[in-house]
C-alpha positions in Angstrom: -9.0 -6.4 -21.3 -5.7 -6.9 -21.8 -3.1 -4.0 -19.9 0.4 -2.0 -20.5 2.8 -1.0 -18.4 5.2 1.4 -19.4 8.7 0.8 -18.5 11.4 3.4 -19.0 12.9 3.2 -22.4 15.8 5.1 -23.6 15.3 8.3 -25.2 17.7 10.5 -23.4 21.8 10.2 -24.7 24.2 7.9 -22.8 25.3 11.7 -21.5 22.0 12.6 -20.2 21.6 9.4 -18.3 25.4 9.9 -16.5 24.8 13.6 -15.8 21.6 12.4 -13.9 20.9 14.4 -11.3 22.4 17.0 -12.0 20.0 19.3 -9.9 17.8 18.7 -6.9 15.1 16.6 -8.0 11.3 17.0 -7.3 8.9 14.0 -5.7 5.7 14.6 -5.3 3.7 12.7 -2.5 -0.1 12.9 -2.8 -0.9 13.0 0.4 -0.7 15.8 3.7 2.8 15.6 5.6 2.3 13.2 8.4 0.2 10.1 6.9 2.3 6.7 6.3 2.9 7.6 2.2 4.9 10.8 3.7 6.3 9.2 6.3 7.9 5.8 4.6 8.5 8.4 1.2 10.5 10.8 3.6 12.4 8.1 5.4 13.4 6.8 2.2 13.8 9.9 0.5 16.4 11.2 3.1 18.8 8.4 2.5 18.5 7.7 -1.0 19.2 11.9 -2.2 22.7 11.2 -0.5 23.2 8.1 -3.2 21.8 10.4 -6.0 24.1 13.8 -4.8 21.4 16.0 -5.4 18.3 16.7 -3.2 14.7 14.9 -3.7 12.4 17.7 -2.8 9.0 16.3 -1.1 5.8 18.3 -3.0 3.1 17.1 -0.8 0.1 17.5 -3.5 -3.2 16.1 -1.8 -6.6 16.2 -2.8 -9.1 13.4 -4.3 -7.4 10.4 -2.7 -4.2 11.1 -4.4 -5.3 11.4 -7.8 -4.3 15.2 -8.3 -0.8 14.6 -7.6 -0.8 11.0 -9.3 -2.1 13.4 -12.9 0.5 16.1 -12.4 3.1 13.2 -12.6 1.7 11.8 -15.2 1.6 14.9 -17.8 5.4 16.0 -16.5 8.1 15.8 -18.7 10.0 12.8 -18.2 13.4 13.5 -17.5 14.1 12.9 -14.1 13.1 15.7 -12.2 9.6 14.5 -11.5 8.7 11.4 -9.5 6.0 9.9 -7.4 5.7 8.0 -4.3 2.6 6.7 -3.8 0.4 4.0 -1.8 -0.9 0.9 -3.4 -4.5 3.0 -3.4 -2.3 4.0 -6.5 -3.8 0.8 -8.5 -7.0 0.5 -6.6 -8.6 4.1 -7.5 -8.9 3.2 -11.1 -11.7 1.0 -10.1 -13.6 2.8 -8.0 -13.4 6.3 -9.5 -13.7 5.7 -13.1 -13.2 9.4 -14.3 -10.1 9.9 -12.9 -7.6 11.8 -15.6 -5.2 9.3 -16.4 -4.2 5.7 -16.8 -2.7 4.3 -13.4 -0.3 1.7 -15.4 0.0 3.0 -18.7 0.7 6.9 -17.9 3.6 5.7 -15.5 6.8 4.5 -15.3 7.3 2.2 -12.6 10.6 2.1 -10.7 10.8 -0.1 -7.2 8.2 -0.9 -4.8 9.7 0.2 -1.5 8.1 -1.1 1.2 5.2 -3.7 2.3 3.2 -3.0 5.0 1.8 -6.4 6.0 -2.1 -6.3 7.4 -3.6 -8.3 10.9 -6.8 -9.4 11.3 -8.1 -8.2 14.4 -11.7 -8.8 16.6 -12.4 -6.9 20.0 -11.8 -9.6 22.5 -15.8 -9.8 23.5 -15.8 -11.3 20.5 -16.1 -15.3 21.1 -13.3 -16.0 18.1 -9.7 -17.2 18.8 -8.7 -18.2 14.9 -9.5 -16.9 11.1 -11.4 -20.0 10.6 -13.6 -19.8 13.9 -14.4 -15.7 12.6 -15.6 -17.3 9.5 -17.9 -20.1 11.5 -19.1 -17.2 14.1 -19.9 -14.7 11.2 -22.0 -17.4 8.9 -24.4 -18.2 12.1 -24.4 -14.9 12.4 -24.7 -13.5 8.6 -24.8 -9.4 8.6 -24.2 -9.2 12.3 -21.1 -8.6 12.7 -19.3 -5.1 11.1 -15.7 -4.3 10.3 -13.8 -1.2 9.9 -11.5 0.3 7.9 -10.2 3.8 7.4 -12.6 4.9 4.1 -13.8 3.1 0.9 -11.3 1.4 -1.1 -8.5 1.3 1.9 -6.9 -1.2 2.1 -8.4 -2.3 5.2 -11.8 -2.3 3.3 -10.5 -4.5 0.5 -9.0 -6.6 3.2 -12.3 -6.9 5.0 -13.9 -7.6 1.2 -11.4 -10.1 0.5 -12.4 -12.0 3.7 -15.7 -12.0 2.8 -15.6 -13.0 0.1 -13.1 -16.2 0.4 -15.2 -17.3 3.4 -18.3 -16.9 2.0 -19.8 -14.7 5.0 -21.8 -11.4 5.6 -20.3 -8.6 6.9 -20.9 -5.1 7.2 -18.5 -2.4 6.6 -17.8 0.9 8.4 -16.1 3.4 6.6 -13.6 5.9 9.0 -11.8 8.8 8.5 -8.5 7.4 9.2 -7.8 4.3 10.7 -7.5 5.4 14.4 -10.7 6.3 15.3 -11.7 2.5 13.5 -9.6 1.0 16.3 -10.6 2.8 19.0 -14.0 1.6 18.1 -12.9 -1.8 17.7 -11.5 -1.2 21.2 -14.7 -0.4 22.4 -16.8 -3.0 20.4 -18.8 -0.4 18.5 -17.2 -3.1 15.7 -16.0 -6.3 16.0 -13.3 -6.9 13.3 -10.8 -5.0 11.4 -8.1 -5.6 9.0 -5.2 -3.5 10.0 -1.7 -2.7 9.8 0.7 -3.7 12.3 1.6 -0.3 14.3 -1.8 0.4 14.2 -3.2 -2.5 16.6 -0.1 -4.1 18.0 0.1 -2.2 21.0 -3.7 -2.7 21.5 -2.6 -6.7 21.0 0.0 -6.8 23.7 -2.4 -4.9 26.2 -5.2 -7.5 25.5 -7.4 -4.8 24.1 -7.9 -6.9 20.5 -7.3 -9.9 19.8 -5.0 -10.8 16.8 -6.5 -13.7 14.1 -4.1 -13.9 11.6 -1.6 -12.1 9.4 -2.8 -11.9 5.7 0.8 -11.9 4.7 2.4 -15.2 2.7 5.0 -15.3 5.5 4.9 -15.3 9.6 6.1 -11.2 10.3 8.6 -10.3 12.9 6.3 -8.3 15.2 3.8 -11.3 15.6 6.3 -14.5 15.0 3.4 -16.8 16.9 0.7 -15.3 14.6 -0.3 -17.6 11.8 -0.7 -16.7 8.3 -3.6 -16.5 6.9 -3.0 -19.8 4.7 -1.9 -21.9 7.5 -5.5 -20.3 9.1 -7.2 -22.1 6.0 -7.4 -19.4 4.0 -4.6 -19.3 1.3 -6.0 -16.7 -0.9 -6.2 -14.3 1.4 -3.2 -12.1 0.6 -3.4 -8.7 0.8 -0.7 -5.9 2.0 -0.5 -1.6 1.7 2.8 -1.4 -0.6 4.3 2.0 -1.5 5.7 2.5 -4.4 8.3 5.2 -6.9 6.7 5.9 -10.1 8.0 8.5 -12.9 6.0 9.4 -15.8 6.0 7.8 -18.9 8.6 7.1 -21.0 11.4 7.9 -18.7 14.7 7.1 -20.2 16.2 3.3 -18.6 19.4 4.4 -17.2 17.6 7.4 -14.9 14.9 4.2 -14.1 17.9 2.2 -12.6 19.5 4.8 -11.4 16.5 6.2 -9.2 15.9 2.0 -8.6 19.5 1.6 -7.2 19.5 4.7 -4.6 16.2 3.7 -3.6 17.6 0.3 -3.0 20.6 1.3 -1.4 18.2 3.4 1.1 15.8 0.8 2.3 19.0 -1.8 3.0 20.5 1.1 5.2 20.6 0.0 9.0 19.0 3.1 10.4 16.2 3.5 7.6 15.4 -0.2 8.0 15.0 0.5 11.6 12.9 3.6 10.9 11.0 1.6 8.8 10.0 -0.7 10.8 8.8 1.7 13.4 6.1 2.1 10.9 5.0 -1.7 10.0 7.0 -1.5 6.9 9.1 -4.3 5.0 11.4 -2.8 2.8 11.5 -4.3 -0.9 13.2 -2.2 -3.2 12.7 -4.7 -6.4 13.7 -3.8 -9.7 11.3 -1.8 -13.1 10.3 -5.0 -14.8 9.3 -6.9 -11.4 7.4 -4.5 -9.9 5.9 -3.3 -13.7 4.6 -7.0 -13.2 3.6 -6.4 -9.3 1.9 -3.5 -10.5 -0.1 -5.3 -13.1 -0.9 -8.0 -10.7 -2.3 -6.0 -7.6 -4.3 -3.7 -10.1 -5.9 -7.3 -11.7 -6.1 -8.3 -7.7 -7.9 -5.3 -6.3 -9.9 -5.2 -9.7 -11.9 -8.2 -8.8 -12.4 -7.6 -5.2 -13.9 -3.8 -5.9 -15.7 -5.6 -9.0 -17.5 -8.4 -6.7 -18.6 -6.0 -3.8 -19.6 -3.4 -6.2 -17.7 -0.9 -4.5 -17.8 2.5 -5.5 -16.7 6.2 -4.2 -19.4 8.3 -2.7 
């Protein structure tokens, strides 16, 4: 089926568009305070309100894996005072939750992707693997023995783990969490053996030699792990997968407040201090423009479509 994505378009006078913000302006974040959507939107948010000379006002809306925030963006009026940061769960829950009350591409207006969060692959070190490829060998002489977590159904760590599987061709059982820090611990322990994981999450594990660290499943080599192949130079070049978090407005949003919202989020993530904040929390800032990430959009919600489709995936 072919998709849409709405990009702003103008309906607002050239007036409008250079008045814009001429009050504080509202973002809602679908999640509790504290999780890594409200911490990278926060971080962000801080710098780029001093660009925009009006406040951006966090909402934190969360319920029903951020859908009930995502719909209250969706029906707002779109003229600038609404927005939503959100994670790249924002193009995955379409496919697992099927009733959800709106259209994740069409009832938005993208703006800027503003950060990637790049994801390790990561076995407790009982485990007799040193490489992506010798993971795959180990897990087909050993088909549904081996288990990997993630922190709930349609994480990104799950689709990760999905991904894996099914690029490698191998058996592996998954093991929901709530969250993705009682997943490590486990993985600590050996209660599971693999996980695919952000880099704050495990890293410190990694330098203590409590997990082992695979491969990145990133298209380039990250900073934190310089030594750490990617996952195509492990032998496994379709295996790219990332969390992302993104601005989205509703629909319809007139152009000039699109680029105007894109260039103070821009202007935020290239600031010393918030890239350095950022990268506290395993976060590459990106800050691309509508049309490009209209087109990212589109691609991760084909990409994550046809893992979620091929493991059958669904909510409980």
């Amino acid at each position: 089926m072919t998709r849409r994505v709405v990009l702003g378009t103008v309906l607002a006078t050239p007036a409008l568009a250079q008045d814009w913000p001429s009050r504080p302006v509202r973002v809602v974040i679908p999640y509790p305070p504290g999780g890594p959507t409200d911490l990278v939107g926060r971080v962000v948010a801080q710098r780029a309100q001093q660009e925009l000379g009006q406040p951006l006002v966090i909402e934190n809306k969360a319920g029903a894996s951020g859908t009930i925030g995502a719909a209250e963006v969706s029906r707002a009026v779109p003229d600038g005072q609404t927005f939503l940061m959100n994670a790249s769960i924002h193009v995955i829950i379409p496919h697992l939750n099927r009733s959800i009350p709106y259209d994740a591409l069409a009832d938005f207006t993208p703006v800027t992707n503003m950060a990637m969060v790049p994801l390790v692959a990561l076995v407790t070190p009982t485990l007799p693997v040193r490489s992506l490829r010798e993971l795959a060998d180990h897990a087909k002489a050993n088909p549904g023995k081996l288990s990997y977590g993630s922190s709930g159904i349609g994480a990104a760590q799950h689709l990760a783990g999905e991904m894996f599987k099914q690029t490698a061709g191998v058996d592996m059982t998954h093991v929901p969490y709530r969250g993705a820090g009682p997943a490590i611990q486990d993985l600590i322990a050996g209660n599971i053996q693999v996980m695919f994981d952000s880099v704050p999450a495990g890293a410190g594990a990694v330098r203590q030699g409590l997990l082992r660290a695979l491969a990145t499943t990133t298209a380039r080599r990250i900073a934190a792990f310089p030594d750490l192949p990617t996952s195509a130079e492990a032998g496994f070049p379709s295996l790219v997968i990332s969390t992302w978090y993104g601005v989205w407005a509703p629909p319809r949003l007139p152009a000039a407040i699109t680029e105007r919202m894109q260039r103070a989020v821009a202007v935020a993530v290239n600031d010393t201090d918030v890239r350095a904040r950022m990268a506290t929390l395993g976060a590459d800032p990106v800050a691309d423009s509508p049309a490009d990430f209209a087109t990212f959009c589109l691609s991760e919600y084909d990409k994550f479509g046809a893992i979620v489709r091929a493991a059958n995936i669904r909510m409980e």
